[in-house]
N, C-alpha and C positions, 0 to 999 in steps of 0.2 A: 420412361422418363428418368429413374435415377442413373442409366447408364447418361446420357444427355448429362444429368446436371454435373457427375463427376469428372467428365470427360471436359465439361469446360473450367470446372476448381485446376482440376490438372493443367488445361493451357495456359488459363490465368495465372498458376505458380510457373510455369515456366517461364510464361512471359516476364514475371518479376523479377524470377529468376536471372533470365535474361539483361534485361535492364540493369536491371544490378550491379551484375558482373562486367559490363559498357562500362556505367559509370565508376567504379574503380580505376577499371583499365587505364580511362581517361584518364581518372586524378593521377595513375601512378606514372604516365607520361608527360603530366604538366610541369612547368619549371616549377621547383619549391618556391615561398615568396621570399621575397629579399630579406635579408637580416637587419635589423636594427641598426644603423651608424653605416651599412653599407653603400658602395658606389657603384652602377652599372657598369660593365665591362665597355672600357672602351674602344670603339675601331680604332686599331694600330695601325691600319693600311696607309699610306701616303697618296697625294695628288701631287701630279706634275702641269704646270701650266705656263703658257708662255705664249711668244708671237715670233713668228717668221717676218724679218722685216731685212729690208737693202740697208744700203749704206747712208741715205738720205732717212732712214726710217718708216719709211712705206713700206704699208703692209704686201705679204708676198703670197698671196692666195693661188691656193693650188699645188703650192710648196708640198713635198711628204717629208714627215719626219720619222726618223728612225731612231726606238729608242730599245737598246742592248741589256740584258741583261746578263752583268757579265760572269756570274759565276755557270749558267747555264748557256750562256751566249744568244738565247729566244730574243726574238727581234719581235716586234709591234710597229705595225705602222700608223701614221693617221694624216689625211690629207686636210693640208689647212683650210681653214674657210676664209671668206672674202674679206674680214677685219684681221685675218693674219692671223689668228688665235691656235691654238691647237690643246689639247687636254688628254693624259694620260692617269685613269682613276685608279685606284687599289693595287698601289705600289706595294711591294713586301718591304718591311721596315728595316731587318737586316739584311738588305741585298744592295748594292754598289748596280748604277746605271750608267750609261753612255748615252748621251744623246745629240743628235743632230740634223741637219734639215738640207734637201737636194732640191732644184729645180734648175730643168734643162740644163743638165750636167753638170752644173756648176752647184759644190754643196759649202757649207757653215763649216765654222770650226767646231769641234767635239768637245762638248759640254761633258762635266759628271753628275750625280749625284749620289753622294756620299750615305753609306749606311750610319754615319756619326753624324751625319744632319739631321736632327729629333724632329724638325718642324713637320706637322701633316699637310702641310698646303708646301712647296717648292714653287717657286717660280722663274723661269730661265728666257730671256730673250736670243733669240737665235740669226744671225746677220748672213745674207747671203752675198757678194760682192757680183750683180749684175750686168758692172757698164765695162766687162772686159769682154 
């Protein structure tokens, strides 16, 4: 029996052991807490949002728009939806855009937006000229 009873002191310290050394782990990968007076960082990313619409202002559903980035020139698409709308999330804040919208060959004129536009919401309406 005293092998038994030692043998479980042992797993039981290990176990603690164990535990233990978790719960540090943990702490030492959690964020520190916030500092007194301090302010969460905030998302710098930008939104692009806007509507595909004619010349009459009707919505242009099914539209794609093409929006460039132009110091890498990466293209993103996104087909519009049936109120015209289209949305481009987590823009990079210092990067300059191209945007514009095609449907049945006939496309919009090319919009920018600016890395000197601070605003996090952009919004651009995009005209396609249909009755040619």
């Amino acid at each position: 029996m005293g092998k038994t009873r030692k043998g479980d002191t042992v797993k039981k310290t290990i176990a603690a052991i164990a535990t233990s050394l978790l719960l540090l782990f943990s702490l030492a990968l959690a964020s520190p807490p916030p500092q007194f007076g301090s302010r969460p960082k905030a998302d710098n990313t930008r939104l692009l949002t806007g509507k595909v619409l004619d010349h009459d202002d009707n919505p242009l559903p099914n539209a794609v728009v093409y929006l460039t980035n132009t110091r890498t020139r990466a293209v993103k698409t996104y087909i519009v939806s049936q109120d015209g709308t289209y949305r481009f999330p987590s823009l990079q804040p210092n990067t300059d855009y191209e945007v514009y919208a095609q449907l049945n060959g006939r496309k919009s004129d090319v919009k920018s937006v600016s890395q000197f536009n601070d605003n996090s919401q952009v919004s651009i309406n995009l005209k396609i000229d249909t009755s040619k």
